[in-house]
C-alpha positions in Angstrom: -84.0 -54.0 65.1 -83.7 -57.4 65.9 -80.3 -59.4 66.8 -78.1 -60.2 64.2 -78.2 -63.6 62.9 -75.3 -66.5 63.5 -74.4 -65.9 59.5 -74.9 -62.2 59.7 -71.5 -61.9 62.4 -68.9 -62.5 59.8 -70.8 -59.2 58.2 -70.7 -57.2 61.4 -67.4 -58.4 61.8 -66.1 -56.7 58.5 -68.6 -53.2 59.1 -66.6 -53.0 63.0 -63.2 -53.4 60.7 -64.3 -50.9 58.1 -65.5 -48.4 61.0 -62.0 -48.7 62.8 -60.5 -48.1 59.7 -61.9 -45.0 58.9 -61.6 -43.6 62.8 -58.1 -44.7 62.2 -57.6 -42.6 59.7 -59.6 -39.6 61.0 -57.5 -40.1 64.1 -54.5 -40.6 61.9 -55.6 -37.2 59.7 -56.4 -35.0 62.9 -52.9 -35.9 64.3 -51.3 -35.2 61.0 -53.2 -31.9 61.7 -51.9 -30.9 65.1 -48.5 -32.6 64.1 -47.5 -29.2 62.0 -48.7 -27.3 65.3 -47.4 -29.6 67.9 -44.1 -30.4 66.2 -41.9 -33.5 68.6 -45.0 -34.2 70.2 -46.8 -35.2 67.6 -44.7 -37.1 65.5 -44.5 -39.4 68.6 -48.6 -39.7 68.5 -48.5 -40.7 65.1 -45.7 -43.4 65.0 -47.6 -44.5 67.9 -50.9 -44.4 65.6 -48.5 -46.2 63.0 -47.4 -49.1 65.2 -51.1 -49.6 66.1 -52.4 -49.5 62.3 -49.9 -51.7 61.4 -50.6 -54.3 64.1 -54.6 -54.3 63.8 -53.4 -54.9 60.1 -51.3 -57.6 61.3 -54.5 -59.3 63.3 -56.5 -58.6 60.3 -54.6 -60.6 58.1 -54.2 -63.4 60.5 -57.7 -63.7 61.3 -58.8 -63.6 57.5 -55.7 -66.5 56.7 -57.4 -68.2 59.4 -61.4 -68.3 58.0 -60.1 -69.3 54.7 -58.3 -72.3 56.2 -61.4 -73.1 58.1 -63.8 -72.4 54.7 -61.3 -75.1 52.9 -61.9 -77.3 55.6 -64.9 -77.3 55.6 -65.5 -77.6 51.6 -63.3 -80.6 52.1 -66.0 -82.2 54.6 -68.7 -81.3 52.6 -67.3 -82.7 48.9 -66.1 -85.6 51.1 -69.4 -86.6 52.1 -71.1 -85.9 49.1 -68.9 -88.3 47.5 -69.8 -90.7 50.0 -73.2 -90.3 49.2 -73.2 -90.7 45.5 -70.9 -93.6 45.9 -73.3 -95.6 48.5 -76.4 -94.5 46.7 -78.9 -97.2 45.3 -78.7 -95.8 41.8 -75.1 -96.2 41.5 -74.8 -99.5 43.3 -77.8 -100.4 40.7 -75.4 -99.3 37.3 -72.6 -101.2 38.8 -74.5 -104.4 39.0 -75.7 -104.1 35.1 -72.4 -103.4 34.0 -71.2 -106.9 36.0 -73.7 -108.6 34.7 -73.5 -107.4 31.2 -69.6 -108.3 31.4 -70.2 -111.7 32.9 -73.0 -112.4 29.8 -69.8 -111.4 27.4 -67.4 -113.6 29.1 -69.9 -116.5 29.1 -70.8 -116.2 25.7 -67.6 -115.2 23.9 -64.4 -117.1 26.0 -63.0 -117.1 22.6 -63.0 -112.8 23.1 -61.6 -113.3 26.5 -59.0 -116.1 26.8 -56.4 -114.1 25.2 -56.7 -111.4 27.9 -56.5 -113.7 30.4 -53.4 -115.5 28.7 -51.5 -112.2 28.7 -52.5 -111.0 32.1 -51.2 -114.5 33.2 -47.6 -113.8 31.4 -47.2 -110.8 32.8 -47.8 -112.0 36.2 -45.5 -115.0 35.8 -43.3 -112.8 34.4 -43.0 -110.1 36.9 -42.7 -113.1 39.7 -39.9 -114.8 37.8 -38.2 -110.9 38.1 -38.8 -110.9 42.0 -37.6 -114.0 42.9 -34.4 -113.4 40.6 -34.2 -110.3 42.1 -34.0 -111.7 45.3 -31.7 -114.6 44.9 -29.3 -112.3 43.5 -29.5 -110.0 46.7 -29.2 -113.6 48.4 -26.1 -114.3 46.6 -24.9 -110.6 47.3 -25.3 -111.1 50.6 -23.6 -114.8 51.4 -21.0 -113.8 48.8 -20.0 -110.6 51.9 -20.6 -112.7 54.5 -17.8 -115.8 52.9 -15.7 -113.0 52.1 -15.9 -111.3 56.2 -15.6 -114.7 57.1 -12.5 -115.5 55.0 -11.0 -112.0 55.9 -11.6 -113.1 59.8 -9.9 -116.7 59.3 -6.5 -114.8 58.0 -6.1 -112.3 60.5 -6.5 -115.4 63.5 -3.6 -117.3 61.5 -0.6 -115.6 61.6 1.7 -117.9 59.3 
């Protein structure tokens, strides 16, 4: 029988659970046995048995929240750099530079297609500037408007006629 491999653990790992589980509960079942004997005595064996149970399955549960989050991770990684990969790839980087080409062919021979676009993307931009700098003059004016007003209240609490 040779050693167990680094992928096999996570197998052994669960068979060692699965074994302590069942001479949990042949432990659990033999002191359920001698508890109708024993009385006092064995009650306390088995709410001992109980607190351990429940604390290996405390343990268990961590451990298991813990591989997922680890397996996540390391899905994340692995889609990370295959995206990486298809993005930097020749055959990509080949399709992109058709399409540009085939787009700078359109706009070279039909402006008449593309002005229009252009036109509109212009107003909107001029537009949404006009909207800023408004914007901001009006905070502007806000703000001197407070700061005449401060400066006013200042000027009549100094004069006392």
């Amino acid at each position: 029988m040779s050693m167990p491999g680094l992928l096999d653990l996570g197998d052994v790992a669960i068979g060692a659970a699965i074994r302590a589980g069942e001479s949990t509960a042949e432990a659990l079942a033999r002191v359920r046995a001698a508890g109708e004997a024993a009385g006092e005595r064995a009650s306390a064996e088995t709410s001992g048995l109980r607190a351990r149970f429940a604390a290996l399955a405390e343990r268990g549960a961590a451990e298991r929240a813990k591989r997922q989050a680890e397996a996540r991770a390391r899905a994340a990684g692995a889609l990370d750099a295959a995206m990486t990969a298809v993005a930097s790839s020749a055959l990509v980087n080949r399709i992109v530079d058709v399409q540009v080409d085939r787009m700078l062919r359109l706009f070279e021979d039909e402006p008449e297609r593309i002005q229009p676009l252009v036109r509109g993307q212009r107003d909107t931009m001029v537009g949404e500037v006009v909207g800023r700098v408004r914007a901001g003059a009006a905070a502007g004016d806000a703000a001197v408007d407070r700061l005449t007003l401060r400066m006013s209240r200042r000027g009549a609490e100094a004069d006392p006629t």
